[in-house]
MARMAR-666367 format. One line per field, with one value per atom (N, C-alpha, C, CB): z, x, y; atom name; residue in one letter. Coordinates in Angstrom, 2 decimals, decimal comma, always signed. Glycine has a CB too. Layout:
<recs>
z = [Z ...]
x = [X ...]
y = [Y ...]
name = [CA ...]
resn = [A ...]
</recs>
This chain:
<recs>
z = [+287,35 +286,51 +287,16 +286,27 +286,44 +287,13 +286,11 +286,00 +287,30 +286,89 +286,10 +287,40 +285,01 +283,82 +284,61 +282,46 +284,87 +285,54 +284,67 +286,85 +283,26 +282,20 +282,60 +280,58 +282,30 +282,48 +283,47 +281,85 +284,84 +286,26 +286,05 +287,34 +285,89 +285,63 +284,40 +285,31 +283,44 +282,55 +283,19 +281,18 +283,53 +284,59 +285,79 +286,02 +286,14 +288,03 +287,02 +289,41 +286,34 +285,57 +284,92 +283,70 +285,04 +284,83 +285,50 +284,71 +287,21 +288,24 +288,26 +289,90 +287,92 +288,51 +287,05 +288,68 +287,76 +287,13 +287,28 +286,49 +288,73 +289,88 +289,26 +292,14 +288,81 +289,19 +290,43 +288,43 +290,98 +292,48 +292,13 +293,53 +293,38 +293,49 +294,95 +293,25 +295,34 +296,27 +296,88 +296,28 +298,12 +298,75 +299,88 +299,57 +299,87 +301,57 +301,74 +302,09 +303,01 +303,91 +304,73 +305,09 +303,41 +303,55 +304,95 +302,72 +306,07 +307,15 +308,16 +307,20 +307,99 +308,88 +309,45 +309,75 +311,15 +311,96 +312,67 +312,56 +312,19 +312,83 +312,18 +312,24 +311,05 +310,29 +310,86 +308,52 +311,49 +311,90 +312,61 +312,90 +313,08 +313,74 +314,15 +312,61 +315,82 +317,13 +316,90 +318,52 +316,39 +316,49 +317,99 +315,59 +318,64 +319,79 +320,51 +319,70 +319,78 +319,59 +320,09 +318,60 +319,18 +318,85 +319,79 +317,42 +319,70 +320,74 +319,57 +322,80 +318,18 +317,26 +316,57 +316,59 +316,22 +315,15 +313,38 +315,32 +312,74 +311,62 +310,92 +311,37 +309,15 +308,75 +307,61 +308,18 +307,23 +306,37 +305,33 +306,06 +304,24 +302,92 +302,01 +302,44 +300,95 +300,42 +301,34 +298,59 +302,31 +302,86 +302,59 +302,98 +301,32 +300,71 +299,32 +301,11 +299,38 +297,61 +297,29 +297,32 +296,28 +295,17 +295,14 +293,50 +295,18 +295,00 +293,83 +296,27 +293,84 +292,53 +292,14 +292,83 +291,03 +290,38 +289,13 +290,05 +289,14 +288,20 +288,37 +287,55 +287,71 +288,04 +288,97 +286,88 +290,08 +290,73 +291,28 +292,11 +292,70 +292,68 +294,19 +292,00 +294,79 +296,36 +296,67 +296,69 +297,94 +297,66 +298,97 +296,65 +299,96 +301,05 +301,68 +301,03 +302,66 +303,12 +303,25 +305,02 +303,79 +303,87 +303,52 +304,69 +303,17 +303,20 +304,31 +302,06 +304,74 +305,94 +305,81 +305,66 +306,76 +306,86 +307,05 +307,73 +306,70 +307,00 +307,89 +305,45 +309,20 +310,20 +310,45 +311,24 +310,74 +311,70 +312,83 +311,11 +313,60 +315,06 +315,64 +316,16 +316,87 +317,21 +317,21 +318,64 +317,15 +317,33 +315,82 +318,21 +314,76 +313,12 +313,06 +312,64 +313,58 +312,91 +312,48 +314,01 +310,95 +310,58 +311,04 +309,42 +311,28 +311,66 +310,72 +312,40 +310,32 +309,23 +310,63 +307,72 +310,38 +310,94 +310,70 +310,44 +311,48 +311,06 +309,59 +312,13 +309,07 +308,17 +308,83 +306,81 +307,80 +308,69 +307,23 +309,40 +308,30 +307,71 +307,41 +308,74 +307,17 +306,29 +304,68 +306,78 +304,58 +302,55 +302,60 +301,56 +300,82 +300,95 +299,53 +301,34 +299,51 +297,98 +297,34 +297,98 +296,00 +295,42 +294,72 +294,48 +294,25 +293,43 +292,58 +294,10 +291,26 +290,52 +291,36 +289,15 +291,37 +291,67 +291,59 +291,35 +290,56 +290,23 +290,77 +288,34 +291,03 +292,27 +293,51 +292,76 +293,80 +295,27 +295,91 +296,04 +297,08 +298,70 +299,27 +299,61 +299,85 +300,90 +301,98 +301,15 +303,06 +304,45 +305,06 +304,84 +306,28 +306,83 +307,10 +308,45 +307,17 +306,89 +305,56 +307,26 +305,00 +303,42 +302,86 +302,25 +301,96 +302,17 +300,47 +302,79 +299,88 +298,79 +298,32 +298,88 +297,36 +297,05 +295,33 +297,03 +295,38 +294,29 +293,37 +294,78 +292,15 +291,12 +290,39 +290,75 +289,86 +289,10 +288,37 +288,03 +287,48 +286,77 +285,26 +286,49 +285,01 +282,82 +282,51 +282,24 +284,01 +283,61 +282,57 +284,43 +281,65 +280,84 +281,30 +280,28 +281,89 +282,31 +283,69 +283,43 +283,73 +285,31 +286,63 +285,58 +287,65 +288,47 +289,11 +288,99 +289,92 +290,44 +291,53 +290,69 +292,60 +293,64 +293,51 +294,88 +292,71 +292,76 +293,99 +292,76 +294,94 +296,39 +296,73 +297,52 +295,86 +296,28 +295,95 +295,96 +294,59 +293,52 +294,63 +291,75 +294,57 +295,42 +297,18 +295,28 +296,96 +298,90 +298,88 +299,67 +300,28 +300,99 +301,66 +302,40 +301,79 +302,52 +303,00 +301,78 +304,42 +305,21 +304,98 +307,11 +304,59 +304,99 +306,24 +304,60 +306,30 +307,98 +308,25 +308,96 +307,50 +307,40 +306,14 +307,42 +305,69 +304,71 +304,29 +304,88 +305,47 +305,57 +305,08 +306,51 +304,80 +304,05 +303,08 +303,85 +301,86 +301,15 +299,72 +300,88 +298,90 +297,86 +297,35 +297,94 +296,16 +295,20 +293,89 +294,41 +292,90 +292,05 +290,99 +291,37 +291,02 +289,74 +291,02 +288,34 +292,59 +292,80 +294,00 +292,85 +294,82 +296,07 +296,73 +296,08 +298,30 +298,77 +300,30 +299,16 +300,73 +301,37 +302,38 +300,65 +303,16 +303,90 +304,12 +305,01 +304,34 +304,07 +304,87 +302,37 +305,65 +306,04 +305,51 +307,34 +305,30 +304,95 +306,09 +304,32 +305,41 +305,85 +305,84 +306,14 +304,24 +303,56 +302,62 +303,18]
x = [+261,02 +259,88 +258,63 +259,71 +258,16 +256,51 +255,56 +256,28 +254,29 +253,05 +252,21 +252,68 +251,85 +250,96 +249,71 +250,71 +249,32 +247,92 +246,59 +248,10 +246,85 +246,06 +244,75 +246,96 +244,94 +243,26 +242,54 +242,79 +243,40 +242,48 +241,56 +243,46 +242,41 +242,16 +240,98 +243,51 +241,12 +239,44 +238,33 +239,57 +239,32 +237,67 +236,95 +238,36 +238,43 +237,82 +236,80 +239,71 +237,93 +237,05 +235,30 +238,28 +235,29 +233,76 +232,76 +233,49 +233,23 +232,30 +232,25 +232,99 +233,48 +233,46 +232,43 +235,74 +231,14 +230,48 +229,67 +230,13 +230,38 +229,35 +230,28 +229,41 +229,78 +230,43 +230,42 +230,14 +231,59 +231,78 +232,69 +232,58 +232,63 +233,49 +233,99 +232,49 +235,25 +235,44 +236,02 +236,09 +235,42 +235,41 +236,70 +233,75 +237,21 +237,84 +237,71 +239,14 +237,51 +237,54 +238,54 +236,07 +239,34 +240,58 +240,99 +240,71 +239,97 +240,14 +239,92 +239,47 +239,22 +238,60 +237,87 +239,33 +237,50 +236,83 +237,26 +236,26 +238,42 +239,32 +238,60 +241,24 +237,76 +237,39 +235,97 +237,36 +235,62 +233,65 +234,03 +232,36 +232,57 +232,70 +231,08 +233,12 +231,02 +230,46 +229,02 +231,61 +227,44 +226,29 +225,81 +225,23 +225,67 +226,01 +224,31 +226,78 +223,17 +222,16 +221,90 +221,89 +222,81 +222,49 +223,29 +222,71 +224,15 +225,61 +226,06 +225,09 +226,39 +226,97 +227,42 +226,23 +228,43 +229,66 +229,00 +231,19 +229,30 +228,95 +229,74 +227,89 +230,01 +231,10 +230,85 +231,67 +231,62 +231,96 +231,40 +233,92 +230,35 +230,21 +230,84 +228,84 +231,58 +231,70 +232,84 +232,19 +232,84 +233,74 +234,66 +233,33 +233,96 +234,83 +234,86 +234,73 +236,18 +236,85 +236,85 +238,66 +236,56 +236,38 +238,40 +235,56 +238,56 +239,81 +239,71 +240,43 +238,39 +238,64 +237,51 +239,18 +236,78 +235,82 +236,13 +235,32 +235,88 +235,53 +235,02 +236,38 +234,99 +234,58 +235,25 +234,80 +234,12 +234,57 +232,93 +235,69 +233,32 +231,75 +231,49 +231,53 +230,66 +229,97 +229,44 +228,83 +229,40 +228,92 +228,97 +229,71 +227,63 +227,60 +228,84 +226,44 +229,41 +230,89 +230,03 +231,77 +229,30 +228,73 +227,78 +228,61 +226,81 +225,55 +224,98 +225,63 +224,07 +223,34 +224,22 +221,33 +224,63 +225,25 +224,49 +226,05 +224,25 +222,98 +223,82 +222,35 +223,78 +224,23 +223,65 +224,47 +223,70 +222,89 +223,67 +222,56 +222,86 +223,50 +223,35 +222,70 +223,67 +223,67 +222,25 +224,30 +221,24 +219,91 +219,48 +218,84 +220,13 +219,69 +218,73 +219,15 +218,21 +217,48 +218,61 +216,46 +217,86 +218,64 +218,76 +218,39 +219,36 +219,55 +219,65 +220,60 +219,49 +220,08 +220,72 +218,51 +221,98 +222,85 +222,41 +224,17 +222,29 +222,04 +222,73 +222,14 +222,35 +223,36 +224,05 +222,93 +225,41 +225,90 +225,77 +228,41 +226,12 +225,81 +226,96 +225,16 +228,37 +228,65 +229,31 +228,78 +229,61 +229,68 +231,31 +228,97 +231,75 +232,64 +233,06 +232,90 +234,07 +234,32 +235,34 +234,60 +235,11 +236,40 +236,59 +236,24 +238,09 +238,05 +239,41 +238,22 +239,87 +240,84 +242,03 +240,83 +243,87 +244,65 +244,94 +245,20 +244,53 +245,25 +244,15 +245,58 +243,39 +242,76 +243,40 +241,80 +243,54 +244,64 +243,92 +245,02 +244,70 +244,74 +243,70 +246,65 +242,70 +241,57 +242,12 +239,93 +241,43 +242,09 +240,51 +243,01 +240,89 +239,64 +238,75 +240,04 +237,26 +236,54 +236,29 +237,79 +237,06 +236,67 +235,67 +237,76 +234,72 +233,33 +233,38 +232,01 +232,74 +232,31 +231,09 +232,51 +230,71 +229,42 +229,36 +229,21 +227,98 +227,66 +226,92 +226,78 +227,19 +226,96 +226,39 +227,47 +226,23 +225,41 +226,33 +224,29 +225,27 +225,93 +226,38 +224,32 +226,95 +227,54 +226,96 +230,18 +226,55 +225,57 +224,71 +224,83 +224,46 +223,75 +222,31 +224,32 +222,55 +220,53 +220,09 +220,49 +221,22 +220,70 +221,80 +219,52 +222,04 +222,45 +222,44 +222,07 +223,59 +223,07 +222,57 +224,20 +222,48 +221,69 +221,35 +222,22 +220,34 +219,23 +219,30 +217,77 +219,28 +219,20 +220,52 +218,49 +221,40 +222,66 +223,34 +223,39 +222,22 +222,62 +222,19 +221,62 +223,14 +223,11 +223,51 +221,23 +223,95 +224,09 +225,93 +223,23 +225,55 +227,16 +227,77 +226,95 +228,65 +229,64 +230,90 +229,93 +231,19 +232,10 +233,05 +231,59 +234,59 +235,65 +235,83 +236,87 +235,49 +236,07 +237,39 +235,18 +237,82 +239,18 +239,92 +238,76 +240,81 +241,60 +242,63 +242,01 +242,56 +243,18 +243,13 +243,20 +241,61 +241,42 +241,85 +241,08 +242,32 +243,25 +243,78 +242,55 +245,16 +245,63 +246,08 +246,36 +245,08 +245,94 +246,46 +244,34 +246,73 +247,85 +246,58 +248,90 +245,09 +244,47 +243,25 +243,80 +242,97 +241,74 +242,39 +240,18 +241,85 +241,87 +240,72 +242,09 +240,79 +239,09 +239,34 +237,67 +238,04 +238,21 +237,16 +238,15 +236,82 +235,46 +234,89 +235,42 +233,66 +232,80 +231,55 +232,41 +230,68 +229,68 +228,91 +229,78 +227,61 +226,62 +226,09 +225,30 +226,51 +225,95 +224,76 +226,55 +224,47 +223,42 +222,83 +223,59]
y = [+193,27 +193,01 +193,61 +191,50 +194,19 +195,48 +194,07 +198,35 +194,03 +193,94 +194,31 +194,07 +194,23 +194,76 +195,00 +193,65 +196,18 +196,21 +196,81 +197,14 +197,03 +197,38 +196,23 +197,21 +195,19 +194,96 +194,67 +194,08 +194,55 +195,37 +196,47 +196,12 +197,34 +198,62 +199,02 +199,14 +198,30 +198,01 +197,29 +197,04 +196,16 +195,49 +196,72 +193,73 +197,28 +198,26 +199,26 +199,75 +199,76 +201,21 +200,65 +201,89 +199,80 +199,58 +199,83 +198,61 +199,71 +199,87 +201,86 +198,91 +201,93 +203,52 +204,60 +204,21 +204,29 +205,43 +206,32 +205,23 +206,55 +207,61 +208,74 +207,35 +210,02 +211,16 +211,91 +211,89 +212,07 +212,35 +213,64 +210,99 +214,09 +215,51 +215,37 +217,09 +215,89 +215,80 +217,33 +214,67 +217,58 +218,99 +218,91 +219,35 +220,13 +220,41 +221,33 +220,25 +221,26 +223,16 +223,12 +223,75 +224,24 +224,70 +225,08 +225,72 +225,50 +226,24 +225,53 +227,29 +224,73 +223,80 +224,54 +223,04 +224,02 +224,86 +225,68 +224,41 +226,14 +227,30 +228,83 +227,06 +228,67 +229,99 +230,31 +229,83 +228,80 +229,25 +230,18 +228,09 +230,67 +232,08 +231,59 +233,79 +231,72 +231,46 +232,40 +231,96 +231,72 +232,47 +232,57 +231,86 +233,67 +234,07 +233,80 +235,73 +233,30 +233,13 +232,04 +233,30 +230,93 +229,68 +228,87 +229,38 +229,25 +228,66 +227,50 +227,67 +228,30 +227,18 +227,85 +226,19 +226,84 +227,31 +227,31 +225,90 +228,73 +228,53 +229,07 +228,77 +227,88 +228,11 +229,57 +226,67 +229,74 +231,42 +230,53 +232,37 +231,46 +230,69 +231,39 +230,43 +231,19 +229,57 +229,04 +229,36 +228,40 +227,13 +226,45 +226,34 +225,39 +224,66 +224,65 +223,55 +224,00 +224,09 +222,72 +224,74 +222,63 +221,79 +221,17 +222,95 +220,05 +219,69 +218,70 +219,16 +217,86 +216,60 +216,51 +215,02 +216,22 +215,98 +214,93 +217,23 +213,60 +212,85 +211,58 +212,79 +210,62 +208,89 +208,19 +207,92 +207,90 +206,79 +205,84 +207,43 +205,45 +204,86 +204,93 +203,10 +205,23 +205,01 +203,83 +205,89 +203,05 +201,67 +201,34 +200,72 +200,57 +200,19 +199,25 +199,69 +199,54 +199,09 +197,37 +200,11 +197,10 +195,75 +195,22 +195,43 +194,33 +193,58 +192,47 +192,94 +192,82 +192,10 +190,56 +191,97 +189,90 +188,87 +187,61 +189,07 +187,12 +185,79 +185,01 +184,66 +184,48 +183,37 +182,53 +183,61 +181,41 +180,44 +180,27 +179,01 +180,68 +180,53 +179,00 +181,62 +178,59 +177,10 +176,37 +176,93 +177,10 +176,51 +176,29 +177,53 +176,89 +176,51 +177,34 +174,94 +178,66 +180,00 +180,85 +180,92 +181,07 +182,09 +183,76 +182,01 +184,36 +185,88 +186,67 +186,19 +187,95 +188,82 +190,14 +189,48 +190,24 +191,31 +192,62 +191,23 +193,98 +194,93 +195,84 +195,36 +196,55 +196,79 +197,80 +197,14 +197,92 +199,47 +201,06 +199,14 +201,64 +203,33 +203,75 +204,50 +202,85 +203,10 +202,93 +203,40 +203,54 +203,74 +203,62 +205,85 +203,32 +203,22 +204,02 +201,97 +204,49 +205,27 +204,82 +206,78 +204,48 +203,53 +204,72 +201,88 +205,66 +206,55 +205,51 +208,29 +206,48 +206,03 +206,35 +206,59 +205,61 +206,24 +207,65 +205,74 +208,07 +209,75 +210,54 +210,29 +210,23 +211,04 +211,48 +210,33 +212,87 +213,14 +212,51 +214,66 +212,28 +211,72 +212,93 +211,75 +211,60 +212,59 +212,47 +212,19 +213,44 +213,63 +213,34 +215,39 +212,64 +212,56 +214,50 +211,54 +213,74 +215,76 +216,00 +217,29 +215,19 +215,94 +215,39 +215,87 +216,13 +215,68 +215,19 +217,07 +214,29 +213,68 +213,78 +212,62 +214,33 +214,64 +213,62 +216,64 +213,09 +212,01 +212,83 +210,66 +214,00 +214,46 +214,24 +214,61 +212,95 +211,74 +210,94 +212,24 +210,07 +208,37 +208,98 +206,68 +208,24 +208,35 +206,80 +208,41 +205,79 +204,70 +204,60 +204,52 +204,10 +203,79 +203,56 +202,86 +202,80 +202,09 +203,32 +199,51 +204,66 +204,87 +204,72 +203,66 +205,98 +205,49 +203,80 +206,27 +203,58 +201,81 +201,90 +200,59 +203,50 +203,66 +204,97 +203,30 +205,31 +206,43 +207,35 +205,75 +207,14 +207,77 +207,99 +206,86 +208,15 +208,53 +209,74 +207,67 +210,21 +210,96 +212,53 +210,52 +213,28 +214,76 +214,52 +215,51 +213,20 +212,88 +212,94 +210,57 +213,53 +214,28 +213,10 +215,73 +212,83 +211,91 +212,27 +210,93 +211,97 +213,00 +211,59 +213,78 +211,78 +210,72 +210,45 +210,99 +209,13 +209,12 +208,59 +208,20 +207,59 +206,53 +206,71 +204,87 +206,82 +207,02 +206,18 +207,98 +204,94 +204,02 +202,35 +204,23 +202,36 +201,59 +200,62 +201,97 +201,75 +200,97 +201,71 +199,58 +201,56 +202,13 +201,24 +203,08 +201,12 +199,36 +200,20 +197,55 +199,56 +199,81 +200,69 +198,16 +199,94 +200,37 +201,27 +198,75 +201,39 +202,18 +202,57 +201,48 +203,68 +204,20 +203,91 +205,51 +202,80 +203,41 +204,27 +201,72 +204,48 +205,45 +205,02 +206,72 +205,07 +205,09 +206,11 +204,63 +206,62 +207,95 +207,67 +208,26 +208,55 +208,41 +209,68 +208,14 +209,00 +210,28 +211,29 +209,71 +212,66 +213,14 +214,23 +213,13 +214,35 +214,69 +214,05 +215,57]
name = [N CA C CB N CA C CB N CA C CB N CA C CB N CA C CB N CA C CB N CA C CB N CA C CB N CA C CB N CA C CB N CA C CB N CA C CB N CA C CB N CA C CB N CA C CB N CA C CB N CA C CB N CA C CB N CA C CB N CA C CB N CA C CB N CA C CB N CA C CB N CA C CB N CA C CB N CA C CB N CA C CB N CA C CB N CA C CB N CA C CB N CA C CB N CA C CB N CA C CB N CA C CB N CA C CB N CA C CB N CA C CB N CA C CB N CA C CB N CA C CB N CA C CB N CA C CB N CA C CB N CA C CB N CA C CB N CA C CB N CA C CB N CA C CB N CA C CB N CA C CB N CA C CB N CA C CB N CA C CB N CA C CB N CA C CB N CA C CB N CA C CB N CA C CB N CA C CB N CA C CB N CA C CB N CA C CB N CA C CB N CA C CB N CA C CB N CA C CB N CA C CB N CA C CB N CA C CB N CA C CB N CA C CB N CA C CB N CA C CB N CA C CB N CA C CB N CA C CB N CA C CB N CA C CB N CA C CB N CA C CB N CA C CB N CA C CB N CA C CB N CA C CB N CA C CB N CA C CB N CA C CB N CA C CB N CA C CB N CA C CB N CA C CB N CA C CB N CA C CB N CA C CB N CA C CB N CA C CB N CA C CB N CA C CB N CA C CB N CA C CB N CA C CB N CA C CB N CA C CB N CA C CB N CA C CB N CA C CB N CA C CB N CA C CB N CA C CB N CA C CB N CA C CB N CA C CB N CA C CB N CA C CB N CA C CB N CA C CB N CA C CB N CA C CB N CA C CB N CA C CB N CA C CB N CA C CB N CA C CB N CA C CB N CA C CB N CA C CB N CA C CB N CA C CB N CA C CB N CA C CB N CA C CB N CA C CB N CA C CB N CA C CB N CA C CB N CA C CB N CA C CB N CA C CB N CA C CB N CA C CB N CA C CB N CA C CB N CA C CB]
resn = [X X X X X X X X X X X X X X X X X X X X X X X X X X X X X X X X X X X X X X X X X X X X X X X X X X X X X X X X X X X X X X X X X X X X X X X X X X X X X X X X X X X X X X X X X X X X X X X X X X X X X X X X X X X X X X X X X X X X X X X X X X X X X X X X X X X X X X X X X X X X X X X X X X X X X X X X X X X X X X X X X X X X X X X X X X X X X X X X X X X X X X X X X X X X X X X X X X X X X X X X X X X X X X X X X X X X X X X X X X X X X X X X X X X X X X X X X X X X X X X X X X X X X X X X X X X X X X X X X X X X X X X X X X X X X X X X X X X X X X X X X X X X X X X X X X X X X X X X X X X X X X X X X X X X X X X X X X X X X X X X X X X X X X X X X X X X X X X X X X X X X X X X X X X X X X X X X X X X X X X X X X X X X X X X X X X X X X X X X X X X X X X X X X X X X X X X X X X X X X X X X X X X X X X X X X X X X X X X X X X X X X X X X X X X X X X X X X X X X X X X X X X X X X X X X X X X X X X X X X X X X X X X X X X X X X X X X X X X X X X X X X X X X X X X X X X X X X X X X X X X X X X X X X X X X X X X X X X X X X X X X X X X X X X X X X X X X X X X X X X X X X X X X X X X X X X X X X X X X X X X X X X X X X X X X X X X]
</recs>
């Protein structure tokens, strides 16, 4: 007997309304080529290829944690830097390196984070997690 996962999958598909694209460079850093100037590796343009482009969503991996420690002042935890990317299953498998770029919203009222819209995100973990209705991924910005 299989799980009916149809209205997960309407509830998840609600959040996902970042258009994202997702990049790899096919070559890695085996193709840069050494500015003899600079003493840095720079990659051949165009680099990377386009592997996926459609709906999913970017979204801070945490929110400041409120504690009370033993004395009864409250604390707020630093936040962290990084993001997390929920894509659909049929989205291929990212490899850590592969970079995610936020395209824009099909949101109605508006992206849900404005400052996200044209920002780069490098995969760092891929391990995260693969459920039946989303893939996430962890990602840090890097543009």
């Amino acid at each position: 007997m299989a799980f009916d996962v149809d209205g997960a999958r309407r509830v998840v598909g609600r959040i996902l309304d970042d258009k994202l694209e997702a990049w790899r460079d096919s070559g890695g850093r085996a193709d840069d080529v050494l500015d003899e100037t600079t003493g840095t590796l720079v990659p051949p343009a165009p680099d990377e290829v386009l592997i996926w482009d459609g709906l999913g969503a970017v979204m801070p991996l945490g929110r400041p944690a409120i504690t009370k420690p033993l004395d009864g002042a409250v604390v707020q935890e630093p936040l962290t830097t990084d993001y997390q990317a929920v894509l659909p299953v049929r989205a291929p498998e990212l490899r850590p390196d592969d970079v995610i770029r936020v395209a824009g919203s099909v949101r109605p009222s508006g992206p849900r984070d404005p400052q996200l819209v044209g920002r780069r995100f490098r995969v760092s973990d891929t391990a995260v997690g693969t459920y039946s209705v989303v893939r996430i991924v962890r990602v840090q910005v890097i543009t």
